[in-house]
VOMI-599598 format. One record per atom (N, C-alpha, C): x, y, z; residue in three letters. Coordinates in steps of 0.05 Angstrom, whole numbers, plus 5000, padded with zeros to 4 digits. Layout:
BEGIN
XYZALA;...
***
This chain:
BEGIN
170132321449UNK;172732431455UNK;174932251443UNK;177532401437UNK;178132251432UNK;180332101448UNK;182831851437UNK;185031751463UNK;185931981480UNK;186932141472UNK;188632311480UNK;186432511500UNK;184032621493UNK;181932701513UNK;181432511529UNK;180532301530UNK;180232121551UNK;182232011575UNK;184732041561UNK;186532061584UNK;186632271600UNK;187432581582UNK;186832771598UNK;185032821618UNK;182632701612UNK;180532631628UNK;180432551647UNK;181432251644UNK;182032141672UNK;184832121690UNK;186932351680UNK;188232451690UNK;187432711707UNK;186132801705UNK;185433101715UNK;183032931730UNK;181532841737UNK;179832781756UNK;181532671780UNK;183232491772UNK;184332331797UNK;186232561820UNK;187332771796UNK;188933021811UNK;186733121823UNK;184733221811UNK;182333441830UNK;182133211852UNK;181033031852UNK;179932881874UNK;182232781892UNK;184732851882UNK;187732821899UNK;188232441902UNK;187532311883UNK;189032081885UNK;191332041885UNK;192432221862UNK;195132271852UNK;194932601872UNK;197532621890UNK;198432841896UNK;199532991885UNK;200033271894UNK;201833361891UNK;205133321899UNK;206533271881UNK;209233161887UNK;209632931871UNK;207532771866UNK;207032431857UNK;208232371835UNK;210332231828UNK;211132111804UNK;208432011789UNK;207532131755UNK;205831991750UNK;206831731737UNK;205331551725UNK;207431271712UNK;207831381695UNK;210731241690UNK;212631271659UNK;210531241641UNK;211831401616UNK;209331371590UNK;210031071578UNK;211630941580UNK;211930621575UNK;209130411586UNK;209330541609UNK;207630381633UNK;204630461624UNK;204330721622UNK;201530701619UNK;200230691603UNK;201930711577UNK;200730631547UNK;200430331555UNK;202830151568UNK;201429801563UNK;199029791578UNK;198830011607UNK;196829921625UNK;194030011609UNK;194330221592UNK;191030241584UNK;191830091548UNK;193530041543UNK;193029931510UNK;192930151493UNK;194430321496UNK;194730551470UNK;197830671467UNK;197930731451UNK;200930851440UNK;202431041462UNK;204930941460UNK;206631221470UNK;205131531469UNK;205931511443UNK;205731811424UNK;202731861440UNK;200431801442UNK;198031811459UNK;199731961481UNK;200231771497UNK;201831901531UNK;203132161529UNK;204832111503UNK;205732381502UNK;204532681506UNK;202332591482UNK;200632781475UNK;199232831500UNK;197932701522UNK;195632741546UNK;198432861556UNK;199932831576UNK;201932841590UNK;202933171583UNK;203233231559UNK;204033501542UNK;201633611550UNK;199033641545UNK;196433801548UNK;197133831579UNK;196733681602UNK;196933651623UNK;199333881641UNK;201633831624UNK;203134071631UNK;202334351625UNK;201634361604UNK;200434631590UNK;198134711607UNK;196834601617UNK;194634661631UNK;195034661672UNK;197534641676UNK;198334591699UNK;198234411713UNK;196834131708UNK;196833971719UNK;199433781732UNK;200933861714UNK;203533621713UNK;206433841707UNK;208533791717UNK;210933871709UNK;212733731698UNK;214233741680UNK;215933551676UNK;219433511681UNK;219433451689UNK;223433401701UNK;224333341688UNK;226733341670UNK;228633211650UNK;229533061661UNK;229932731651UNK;231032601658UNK;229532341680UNK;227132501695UNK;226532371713UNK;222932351709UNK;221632461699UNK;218932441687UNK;217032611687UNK;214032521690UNK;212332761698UNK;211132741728UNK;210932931744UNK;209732931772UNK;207933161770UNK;206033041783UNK;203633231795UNK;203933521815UNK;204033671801UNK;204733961803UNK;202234111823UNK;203934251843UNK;201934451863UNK;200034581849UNK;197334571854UNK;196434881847UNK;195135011865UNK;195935261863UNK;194935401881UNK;191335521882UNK;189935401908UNK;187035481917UNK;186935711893UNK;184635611884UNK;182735831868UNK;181035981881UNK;181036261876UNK;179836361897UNK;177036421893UNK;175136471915UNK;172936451913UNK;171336651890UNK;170136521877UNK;168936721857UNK;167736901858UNK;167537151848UNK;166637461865UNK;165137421841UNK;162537511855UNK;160137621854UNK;159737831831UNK;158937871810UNK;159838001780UNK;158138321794UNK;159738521788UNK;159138751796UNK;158138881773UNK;156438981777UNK;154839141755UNK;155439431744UNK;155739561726UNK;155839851730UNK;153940021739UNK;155240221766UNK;153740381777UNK;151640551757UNK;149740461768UNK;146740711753UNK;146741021761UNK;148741021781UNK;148641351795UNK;149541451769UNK;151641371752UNK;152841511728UNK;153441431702UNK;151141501694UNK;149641331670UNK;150441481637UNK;153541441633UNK;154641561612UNK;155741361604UNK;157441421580UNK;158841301551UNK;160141131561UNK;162241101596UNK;163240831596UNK;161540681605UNK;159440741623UNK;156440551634UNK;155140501604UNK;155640491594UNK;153540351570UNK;155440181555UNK;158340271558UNK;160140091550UNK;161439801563UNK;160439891596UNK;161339651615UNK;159039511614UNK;156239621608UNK;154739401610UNK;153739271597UNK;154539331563UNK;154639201542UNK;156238931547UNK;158438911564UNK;161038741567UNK;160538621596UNK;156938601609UNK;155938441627UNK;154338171607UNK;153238041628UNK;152037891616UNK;148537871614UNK;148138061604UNK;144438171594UNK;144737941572UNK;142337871577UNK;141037711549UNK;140437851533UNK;140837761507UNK;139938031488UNK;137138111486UNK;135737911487UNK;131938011500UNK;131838161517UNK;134438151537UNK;133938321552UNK;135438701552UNK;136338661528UNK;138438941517UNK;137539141488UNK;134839171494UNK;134339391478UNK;136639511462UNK;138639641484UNK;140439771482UNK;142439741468UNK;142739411468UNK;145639341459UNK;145839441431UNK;148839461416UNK;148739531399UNK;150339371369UNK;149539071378UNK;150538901363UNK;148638701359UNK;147738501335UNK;145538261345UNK;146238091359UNK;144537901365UNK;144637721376UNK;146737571365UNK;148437381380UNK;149537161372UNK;148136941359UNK;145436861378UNK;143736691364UNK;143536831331UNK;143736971320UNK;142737111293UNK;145636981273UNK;148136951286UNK;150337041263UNK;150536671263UNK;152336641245UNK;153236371234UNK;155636261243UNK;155936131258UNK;158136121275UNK;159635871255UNK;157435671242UNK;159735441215UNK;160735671204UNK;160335921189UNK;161636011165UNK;164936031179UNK;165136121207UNK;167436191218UNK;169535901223UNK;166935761233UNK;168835501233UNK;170035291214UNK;167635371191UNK;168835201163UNK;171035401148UNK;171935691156UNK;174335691143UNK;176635731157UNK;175235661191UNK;178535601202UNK;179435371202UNK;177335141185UNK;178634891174UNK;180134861157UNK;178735061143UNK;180435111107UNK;183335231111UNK;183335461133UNK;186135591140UNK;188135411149UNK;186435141174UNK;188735071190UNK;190034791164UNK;188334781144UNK;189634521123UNK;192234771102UNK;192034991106UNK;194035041095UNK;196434951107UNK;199235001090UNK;201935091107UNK;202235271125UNK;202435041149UNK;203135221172UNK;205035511168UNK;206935401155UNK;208835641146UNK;208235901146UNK;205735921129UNK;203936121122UNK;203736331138UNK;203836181167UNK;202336321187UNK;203936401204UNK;206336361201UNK;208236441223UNK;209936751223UNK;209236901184UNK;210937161190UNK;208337431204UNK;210137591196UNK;208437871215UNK;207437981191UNK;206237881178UNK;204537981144UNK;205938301148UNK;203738461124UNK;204738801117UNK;203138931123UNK;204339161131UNK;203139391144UNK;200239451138UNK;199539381105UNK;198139441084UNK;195239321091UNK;196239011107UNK;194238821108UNK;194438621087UNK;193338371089UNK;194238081071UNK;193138191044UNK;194338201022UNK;194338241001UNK;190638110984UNK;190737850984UNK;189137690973UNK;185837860996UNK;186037871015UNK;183537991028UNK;182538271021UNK;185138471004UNK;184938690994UNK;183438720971UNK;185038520955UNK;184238460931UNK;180738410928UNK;180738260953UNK;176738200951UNK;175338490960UNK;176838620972UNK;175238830983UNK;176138970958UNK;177039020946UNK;177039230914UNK;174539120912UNK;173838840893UNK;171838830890UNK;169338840898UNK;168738820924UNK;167338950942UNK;166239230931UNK;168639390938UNK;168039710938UNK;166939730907UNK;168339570885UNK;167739660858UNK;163639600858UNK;163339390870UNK;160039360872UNK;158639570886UNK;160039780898UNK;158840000908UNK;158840220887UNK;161040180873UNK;160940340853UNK;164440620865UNK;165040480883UNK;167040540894UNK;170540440876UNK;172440680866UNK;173940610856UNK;177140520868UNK;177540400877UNK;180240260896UNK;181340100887UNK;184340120890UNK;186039990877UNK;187639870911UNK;188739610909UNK;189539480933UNK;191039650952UNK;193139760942UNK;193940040948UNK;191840190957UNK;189840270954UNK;188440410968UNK;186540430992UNK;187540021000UNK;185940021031UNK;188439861048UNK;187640011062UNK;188839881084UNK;187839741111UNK;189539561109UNK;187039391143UNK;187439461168UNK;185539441188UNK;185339621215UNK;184039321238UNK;185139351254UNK;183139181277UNK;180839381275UNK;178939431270UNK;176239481266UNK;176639811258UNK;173339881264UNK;172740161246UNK;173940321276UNK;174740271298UNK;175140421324UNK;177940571313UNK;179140281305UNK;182640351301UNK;182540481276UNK;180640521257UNK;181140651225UNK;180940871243UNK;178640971249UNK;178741211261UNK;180841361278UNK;181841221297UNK;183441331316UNK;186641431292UNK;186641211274UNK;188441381253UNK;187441551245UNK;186041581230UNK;185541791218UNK;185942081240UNK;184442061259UNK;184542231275UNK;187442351283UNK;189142131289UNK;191742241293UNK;193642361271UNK;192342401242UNK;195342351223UNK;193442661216UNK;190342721221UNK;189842981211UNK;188443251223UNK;189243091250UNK;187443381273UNK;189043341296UNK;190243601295UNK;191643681323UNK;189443811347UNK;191343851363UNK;190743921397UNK;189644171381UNK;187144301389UNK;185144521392UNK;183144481367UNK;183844321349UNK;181744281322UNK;179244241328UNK;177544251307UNK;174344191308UNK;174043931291UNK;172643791293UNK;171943531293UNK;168643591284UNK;167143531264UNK;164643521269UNK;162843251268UNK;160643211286UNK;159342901274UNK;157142981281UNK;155542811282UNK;152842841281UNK;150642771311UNK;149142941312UNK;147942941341UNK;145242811336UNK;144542541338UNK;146042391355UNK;147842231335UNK;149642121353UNK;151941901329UNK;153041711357UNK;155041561337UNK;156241361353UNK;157641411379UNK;156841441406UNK;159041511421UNK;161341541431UNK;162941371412UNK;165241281425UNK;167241441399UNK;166541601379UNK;166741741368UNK;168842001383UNK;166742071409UNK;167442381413UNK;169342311434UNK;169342091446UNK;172042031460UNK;174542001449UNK;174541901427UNK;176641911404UNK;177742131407UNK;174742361397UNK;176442671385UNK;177542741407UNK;175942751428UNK;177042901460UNK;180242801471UNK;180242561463UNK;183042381469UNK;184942531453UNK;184642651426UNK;186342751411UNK;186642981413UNK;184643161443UNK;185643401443UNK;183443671427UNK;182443521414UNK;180843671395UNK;177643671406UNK;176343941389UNK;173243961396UNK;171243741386UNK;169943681392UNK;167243541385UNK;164243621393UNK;163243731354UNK;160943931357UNK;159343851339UNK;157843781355UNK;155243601339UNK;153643761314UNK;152343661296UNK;151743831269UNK;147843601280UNK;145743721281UNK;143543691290UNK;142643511259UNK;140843261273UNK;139943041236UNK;137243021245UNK;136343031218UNK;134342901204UNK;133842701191UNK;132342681183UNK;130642431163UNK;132942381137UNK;134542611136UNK;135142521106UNK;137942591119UNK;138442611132UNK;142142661145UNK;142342911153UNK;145042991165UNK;144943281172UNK;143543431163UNK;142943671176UNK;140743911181UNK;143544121159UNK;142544171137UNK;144444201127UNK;146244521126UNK;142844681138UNK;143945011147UNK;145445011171UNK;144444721187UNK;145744791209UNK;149444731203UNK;149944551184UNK;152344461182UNK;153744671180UNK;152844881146UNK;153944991140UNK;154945261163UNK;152645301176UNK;154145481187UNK;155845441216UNK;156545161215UNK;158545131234UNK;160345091222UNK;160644951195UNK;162444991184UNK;164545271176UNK;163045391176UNK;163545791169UNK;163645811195UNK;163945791212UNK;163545861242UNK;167045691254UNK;166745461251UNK;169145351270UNK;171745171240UNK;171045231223UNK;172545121195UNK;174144791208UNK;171844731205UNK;172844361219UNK;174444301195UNK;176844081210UNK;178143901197UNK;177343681186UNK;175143581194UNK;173843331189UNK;170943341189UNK;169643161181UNK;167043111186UNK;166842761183UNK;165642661213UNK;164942351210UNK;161942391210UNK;161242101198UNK;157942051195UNK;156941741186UNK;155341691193UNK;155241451176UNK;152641581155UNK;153541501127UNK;151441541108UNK;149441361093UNK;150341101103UNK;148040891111UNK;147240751140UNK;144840691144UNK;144440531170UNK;145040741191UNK;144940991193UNK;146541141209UNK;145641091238UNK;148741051265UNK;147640941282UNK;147241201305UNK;144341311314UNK;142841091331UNK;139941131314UNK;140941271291UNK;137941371279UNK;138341181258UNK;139141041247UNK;137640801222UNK;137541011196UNK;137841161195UNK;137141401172UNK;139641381154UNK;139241451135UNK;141741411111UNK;141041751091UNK;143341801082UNK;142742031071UNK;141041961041UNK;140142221041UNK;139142261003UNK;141142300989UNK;140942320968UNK;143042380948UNK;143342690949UNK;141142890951UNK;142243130947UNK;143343200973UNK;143643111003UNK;145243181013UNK;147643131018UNK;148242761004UNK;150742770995UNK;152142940979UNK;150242980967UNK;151843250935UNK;152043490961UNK;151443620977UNK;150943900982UNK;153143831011UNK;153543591018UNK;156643551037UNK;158443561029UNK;159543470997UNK;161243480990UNK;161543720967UNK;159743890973UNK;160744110956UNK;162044300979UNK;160444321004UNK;162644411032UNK;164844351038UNK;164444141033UNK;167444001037UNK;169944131017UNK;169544070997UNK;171244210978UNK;171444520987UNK;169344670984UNK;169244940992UNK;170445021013UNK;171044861034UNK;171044941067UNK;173544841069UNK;174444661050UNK;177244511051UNK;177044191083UNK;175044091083UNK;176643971100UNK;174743651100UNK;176043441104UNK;175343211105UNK;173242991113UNK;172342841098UNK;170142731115UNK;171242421109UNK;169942391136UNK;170042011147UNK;167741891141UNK;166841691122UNK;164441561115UNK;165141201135UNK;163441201149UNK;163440991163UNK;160040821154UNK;161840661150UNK;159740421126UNK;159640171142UNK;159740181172UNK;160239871190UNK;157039731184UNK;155039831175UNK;152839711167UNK;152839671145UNK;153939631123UNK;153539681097UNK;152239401089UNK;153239221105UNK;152638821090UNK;149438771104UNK;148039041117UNK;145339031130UNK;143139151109UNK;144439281094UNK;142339481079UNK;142739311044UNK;139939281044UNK;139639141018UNK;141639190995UNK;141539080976UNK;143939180950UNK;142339300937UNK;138839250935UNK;137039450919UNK;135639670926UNK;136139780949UNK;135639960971UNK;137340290953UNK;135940390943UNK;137040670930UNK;137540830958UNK;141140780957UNK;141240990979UNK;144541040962UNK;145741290975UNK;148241470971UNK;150141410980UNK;152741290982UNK;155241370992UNK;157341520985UNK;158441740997UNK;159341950989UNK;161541910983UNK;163241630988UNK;166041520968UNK;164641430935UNK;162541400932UNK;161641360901UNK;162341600898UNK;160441760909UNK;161142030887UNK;164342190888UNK;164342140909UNK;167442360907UNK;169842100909UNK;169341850904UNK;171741660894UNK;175341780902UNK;173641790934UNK;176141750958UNK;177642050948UNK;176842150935UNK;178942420940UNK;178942620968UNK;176542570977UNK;176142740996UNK;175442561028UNK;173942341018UNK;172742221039UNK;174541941044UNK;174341921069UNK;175641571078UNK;173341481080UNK;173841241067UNK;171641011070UNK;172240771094UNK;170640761112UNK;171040531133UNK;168940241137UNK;169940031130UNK;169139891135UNK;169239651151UNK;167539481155UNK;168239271178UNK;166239061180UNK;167238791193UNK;165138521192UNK;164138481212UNK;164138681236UNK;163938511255UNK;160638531266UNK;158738781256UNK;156538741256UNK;154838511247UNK;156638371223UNK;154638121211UNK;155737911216UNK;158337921220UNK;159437591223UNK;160537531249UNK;162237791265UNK;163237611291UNK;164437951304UNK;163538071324UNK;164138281340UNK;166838241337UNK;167738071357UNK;170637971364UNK;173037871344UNK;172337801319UNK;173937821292UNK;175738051286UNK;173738381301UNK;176738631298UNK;178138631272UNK;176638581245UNK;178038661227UNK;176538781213UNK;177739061207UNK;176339281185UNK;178439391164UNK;177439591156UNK;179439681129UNK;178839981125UNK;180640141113UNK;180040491100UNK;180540441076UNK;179340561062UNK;179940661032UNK;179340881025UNK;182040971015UNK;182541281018UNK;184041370989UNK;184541560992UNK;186241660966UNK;189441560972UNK;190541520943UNK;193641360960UNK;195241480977UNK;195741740976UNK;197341880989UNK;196341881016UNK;193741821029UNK;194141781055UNK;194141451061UNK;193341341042UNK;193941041049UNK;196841021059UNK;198041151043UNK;201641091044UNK;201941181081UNK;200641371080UNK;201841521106UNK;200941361128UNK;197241301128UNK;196941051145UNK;198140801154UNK;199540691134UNK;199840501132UNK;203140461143UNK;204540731136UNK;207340791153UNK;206440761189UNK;205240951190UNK;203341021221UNK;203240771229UNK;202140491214UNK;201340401229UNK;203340091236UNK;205740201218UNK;206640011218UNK;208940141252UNK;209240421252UNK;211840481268UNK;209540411289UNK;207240311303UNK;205640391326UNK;205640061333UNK;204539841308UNK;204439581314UNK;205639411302UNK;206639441280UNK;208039331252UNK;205739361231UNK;203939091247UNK;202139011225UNK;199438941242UNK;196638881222UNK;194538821237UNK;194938461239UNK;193938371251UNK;193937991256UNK;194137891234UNK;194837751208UNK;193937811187UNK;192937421188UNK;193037321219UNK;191237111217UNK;188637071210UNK;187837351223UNK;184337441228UNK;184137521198UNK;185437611179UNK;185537761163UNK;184937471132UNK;186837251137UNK;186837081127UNK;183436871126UNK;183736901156UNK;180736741160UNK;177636951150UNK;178637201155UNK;176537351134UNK;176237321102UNK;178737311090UNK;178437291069UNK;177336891061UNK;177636801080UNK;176236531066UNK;173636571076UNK;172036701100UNK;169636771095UNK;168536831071UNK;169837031061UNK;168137251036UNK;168637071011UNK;170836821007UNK;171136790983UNK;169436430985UNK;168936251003UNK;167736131016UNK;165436070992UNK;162936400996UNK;161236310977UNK;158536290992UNK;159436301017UNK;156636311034UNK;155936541052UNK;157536741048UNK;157636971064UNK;154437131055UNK;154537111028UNK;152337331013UNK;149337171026UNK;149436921026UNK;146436761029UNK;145636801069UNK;148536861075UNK;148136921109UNK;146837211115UNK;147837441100UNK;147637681096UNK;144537671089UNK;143837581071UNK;140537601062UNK;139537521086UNK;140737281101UNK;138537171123UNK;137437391142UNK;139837591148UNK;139737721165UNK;138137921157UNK;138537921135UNK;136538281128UNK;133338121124UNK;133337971119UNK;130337881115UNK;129537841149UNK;130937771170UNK;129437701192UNK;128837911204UNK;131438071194UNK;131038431210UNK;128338541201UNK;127738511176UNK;125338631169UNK;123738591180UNK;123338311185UNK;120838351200UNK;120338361220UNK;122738371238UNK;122238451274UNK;122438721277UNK;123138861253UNK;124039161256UNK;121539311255UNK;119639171232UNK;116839261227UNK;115139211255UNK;115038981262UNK;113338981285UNK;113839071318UNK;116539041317UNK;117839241334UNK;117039641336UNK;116639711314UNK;116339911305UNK;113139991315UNK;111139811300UNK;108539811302UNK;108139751338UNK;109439601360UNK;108139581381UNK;109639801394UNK;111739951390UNK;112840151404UNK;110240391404UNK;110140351376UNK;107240641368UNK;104240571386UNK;104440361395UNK;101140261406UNK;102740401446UNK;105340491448UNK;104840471471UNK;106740741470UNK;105740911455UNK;106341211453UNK;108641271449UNK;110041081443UNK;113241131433UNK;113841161405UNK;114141431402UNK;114441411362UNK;117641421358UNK;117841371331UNK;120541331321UNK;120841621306UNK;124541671300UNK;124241861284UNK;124041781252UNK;124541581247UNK;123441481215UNK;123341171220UNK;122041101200UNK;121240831200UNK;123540691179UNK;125840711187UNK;128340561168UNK;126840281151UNK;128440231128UNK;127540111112UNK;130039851117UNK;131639881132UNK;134039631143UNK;135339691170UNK;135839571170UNK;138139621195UNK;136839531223UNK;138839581245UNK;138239381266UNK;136539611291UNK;136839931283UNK;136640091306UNK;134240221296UNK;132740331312UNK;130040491320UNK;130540771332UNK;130140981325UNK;131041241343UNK;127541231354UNK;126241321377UNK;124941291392UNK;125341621401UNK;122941741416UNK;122941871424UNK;119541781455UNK;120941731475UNK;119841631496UNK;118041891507UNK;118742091504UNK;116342291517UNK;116442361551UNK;120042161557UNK;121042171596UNK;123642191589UNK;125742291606UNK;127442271612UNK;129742061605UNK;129941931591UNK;132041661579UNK;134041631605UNK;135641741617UNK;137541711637UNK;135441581653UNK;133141741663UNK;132241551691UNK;130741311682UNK;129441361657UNK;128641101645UNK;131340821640UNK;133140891633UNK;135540701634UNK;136340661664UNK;135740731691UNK;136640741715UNK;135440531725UNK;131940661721UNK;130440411731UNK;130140141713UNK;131040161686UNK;131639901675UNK;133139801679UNK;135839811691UNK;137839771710UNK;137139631732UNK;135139741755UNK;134939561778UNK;133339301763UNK;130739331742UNK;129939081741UNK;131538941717UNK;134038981709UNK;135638761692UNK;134838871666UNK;135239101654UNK;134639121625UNK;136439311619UNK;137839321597UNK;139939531584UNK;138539651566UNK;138639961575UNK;137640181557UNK;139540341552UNK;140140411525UNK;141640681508UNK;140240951511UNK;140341121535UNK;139641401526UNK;140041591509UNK;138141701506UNK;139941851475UNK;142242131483UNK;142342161513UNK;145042381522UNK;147642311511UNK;147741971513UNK;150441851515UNK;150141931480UNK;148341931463UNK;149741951437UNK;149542291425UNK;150142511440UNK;150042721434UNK;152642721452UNK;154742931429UNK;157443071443UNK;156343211463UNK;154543341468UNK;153543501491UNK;153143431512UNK;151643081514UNK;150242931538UNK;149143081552UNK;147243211541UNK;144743431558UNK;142243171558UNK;140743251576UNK;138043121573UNK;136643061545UNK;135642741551UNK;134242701526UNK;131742591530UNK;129742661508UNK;127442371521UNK;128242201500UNK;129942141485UNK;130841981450UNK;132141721468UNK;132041501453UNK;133241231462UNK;133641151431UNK;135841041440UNK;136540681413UNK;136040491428UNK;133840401402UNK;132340131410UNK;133239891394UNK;135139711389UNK;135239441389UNK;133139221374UNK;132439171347UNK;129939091340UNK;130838781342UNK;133238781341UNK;133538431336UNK;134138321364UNK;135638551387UNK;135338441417UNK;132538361431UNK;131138631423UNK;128738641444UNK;126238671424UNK;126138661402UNK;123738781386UNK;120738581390UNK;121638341391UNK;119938081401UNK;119238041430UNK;120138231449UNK;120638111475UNK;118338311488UNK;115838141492UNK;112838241509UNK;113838491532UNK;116138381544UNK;117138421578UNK;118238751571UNK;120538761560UNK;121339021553UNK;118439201548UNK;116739071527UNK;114739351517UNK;113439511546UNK;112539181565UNK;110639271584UNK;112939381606UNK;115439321606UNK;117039551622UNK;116639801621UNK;117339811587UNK;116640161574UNK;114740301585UNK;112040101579UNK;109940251579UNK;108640401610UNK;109940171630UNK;109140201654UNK;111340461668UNK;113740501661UNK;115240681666UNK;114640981651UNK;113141001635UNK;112841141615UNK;109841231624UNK;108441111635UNK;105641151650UNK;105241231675UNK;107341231679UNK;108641221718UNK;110241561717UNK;112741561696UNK;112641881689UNK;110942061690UNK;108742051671UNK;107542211661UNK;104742281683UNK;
***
C-alpha cells in the first residue's frame, strides 16, 4: 500500500472501532505528518479520501472532525426471481443474480474467468497518461472519430463498405436497436424476427407500439416460404436477425438465403437489421454470409458490439448504415443524450489498436471449440439433441424432449439457470427447445446429471 493508503487505513479503523468519535477534532495535518514522518501533501491526500468516503468533514478554518454515520442497515437476504413466472424479465433478473457460471447453462454471456481483464487495464493506463484535457468535453454525436476510423477498417475486412460517416456509436447493440426502431416503425407496424431469436428484441418492438411476428428457422436461417409469405401477408417495415452465430440457435445463414432476403427486401420495400454482436467469435476462415457485404448498407443496418468478447459492461457498440440514416441517427441521438461516453469509446479504441485484441479473440474461439464439441457429444449420450452442430459460437439449441418452463422451475429450486426456449419465441407458447451455454456449463458433470435425471423423471 501505499503512504497515503496506509493512513487511510489506520484512520478508518480507529473511527470503526470509535477511538476517534464522532464530533472529534482529528490532529492538524502539521501534527500528524511530524507524528508519523511523512509529508503534509500525504495528510492532505488521506484526510481528502477520508472525506470523500464519509469518514471525516471538513470546517474551514477550523480542521477535519470525525463525521456521524448513520447505522448501516442490516443486510437483506438476496431475493431471487419468482419461478411461478418464468418469462423474459425472470431470465433477465436472474442473469443479474449471482449463479456461477457452471452453474448457468442459460446465461447468455461467457464467463468472466474466459475474457482478459489486462487488455482493459493496460489501456486505461495508456488513456489515463494522456491529457487530462482530453477527457473533459461531451465528444459528438457521431462517436470519437479515431474509434470510427478503426471500425471502417474493421468492416472493410468483412468486405463491408463504410466511410466514418457511416457509423455511428451506441451504448451497445440494445440502444442501436431501440434507434432504429424509433426513427422507422410507428404505432401498429409489423416488425419481423426470427422464432427463436434474442428476447429482448420483441420488447423493444412492443415498447414501440408495433407487432412482433416471428418468421420459423432452420439450419441455414429463416424458413424462407414461410418469410415470404408473411411478408405478402403483413408488408413489415423491418426485418432483425442475426446472420452469424445466430442467438439461441448458433446457425448462421447460407449465402443463397442471404441472396433470396435481400431480393424481398428490395421487392417488399422494407428494411433489415443485421446484428453481428458475435462476429469477433466466428473464425475469419469460417465461409459464412453477411448481408451488409452484399447489399453494402443500402438496405441493411449493420450492428455491432464488444461486449460478448471483451467486457459486458463496456456498453459500447456501433450501426453502419447508409449516410442518410446515419445523419438522422445521429441527430436522434444527439436531441435524446447529446452524445455516447466517448470515455468508454476512447478506452475501446486503445483496445483494438493495442495489438492484442486479435491474439485474445483466437483464445476464445479455440477454447470454445472444444467445450462446444464435447458439450455437444455428452448432451447426445443423455438424449438431448441439438438443432445443428455450429461450427463457433458460444450457444447450443437443444431440444430436451420436456417442457423447458418446468425444466427451468425445477432448476431454479436446486440453483441452476435455464433459458427456455418460450422466452425466445414472440409467441412464448410451450417449448421442449432450451439455450445451452457451452462455455458456462458445457464441462460441468452436475448440470448434465440434473438434465438427465429431470428428463428421466418426465418421461
Amino acid at each position: 500500500m501505499t503512504l497515503v493508503d496506509q493512513l487511510v487505513h489506520w484512520a478508518c479503523l480507529r473511527i470503526d472501532e470509535r477511538v476517534f468519535r464522532p464530533g472529534v477534532r482529528m490532529p492538524s495535518i502539521r501534527a500528524l505528518a511530524q507524528e508519523k514522518g511523512i509529508s503534509r501533501f500525504t495528510v492532505v491526500e488521506a484526510y481528502d479520501r477520508l472525506v470523500a468516503q464519509g469518514y471525516l468533514e471538513s470546517r474551514r478554518g477550523s480542521g477535519f472532525y470525525v463525521r456521524a454515520r448513520p447505522a448501516l442497515p442490516v443486510q437483506a437476504q438476496s431475493v431471487l426471481p419468482d419461478k411461478r413466472n418464468i418469462d423474459v424479465v425472470w431470465l433477465l433478473r436472474s442473469m443479474h443474480h449471482t449463479v456461477s457460471p457452471e452453474r448457468g447453462p442459460g446465461l447468455g454471456y461467457l464467463p468472466p474467468s474466459w475474457l482478459d481483464g489486462d487488455l482493459l487495464s493496460s489501456a486505461l493506463r495508456s488513456l489515463g497518461r494522456q491529457n487530462g484535457a482530453q477527457l473533459l468535453g461531451n465528444g459528438t454525436p457521431q462517436g470519437f472519430l479515431p474509434l470510427r476510423q478503426q471500425l471502417q477498417l474493421h468492416l472493410a475486412e468483412l468486405e463491408i463498405g463504410a466511410q466514418p460517416e457511416q457509423i455511428v456509436m451506441t451504448s451497445g447493440v440494445t440502444q442501436a436497436l431501440d434507434f432504429i426502431l424509433r426513427l422507422h416503425v410507428q404505432p401498429g407496424d409489423t416488425v419481423l424476427v426470427g422464432d427463436p431469436a434474442w428476447f429482448v428484441v420483441f420488447g423493444r418492438i412492443v415498447a414501440q407500439g408495433a407487432r412482433a411476428i416471428g418468421v420459423p428457422y432452420t439450419a441455414d436461417g429463416p424458413d424462407m416460404t414461410a418469410l415470404e409469405a408473411l411478408v405478402q401477408a403483413h408488408r413489415p417495415k423491418l426485418l432483425i436477425l442475426n446472420s452469424i452465430l445466430h442467438n439461441p440457435t448458433g446457425t448462421s445463414l447460407s449465402a443463397a438465403r442471404a441472396f433470396q432476403i435481400l431480393r424481398l427486401a428490395e421487392q417488399y420495400d422494407f428494411l433489415v437489421v443485421e446484428d453481428d454482436i458475435y462476429c469477433d467469435l466466428c473464425p475469419p476462415g469460417l465461409a459464412v454470409t453477411r448481408l451488409a457485404s452484399l447489399d453494402q448498407l443500402k438496405r441493411v443496418f449493420y450492428l455491432g458490439s464488444y461486449s460478448k468478447s471483451l467486457a459486458s459492461n463496456l456498453r459500447t457498440g456501433f450501426i453502419a448504415c447508409a449516410p442518410e440514416h446515419a445523419k438522422t441517427i445521429a441527430d436522434h441521438k444527439m436531441l435524446i443524450g447529446s452524445s455516447t461516453p466517448e470515455i468508454n469509446e476512447r478506452l475501446l479504441y486503445r483496445v483494438l489498436t493495442e495489438g492484442h485484441y486479435r491474439k485474445h479473440t483466437e483464445r476464445l474461439r479455440t477454447r470454445l471449440d472444444a467445450v462446444r464439441d464435447k458439450a455437444h457429444r455428452a448432451l447426445e449420450r443423455i438424449g438431448i439433441r441439438a438443432l445443428v452442430a455450429p461450427p463457433a459460437g458460444m450457444f447450443l439449441w437443444v431440444d430436451t424432449g420436456v417442457d423447458t418452463n418446468a425444466l427451468a422451475a425445477a432448476g431454479h429450486e436446486e440453483g441452476y439457470l435455464l433459458a427456455p426456449g418460450s422466452l425466445f419465441s414472440p409467441t412464448q407458447g410451450p417449448s421442449t427447445w432450451m439455450r445451452f451455454n457451452v462455455a458456462c456449463s458445457g464441462d460441468n458433470p452436475a448440470v448434465l446429471d440434473f438434465l438427465a435425471r429431470q428428463i428421466e423423471r418426465a418421461g
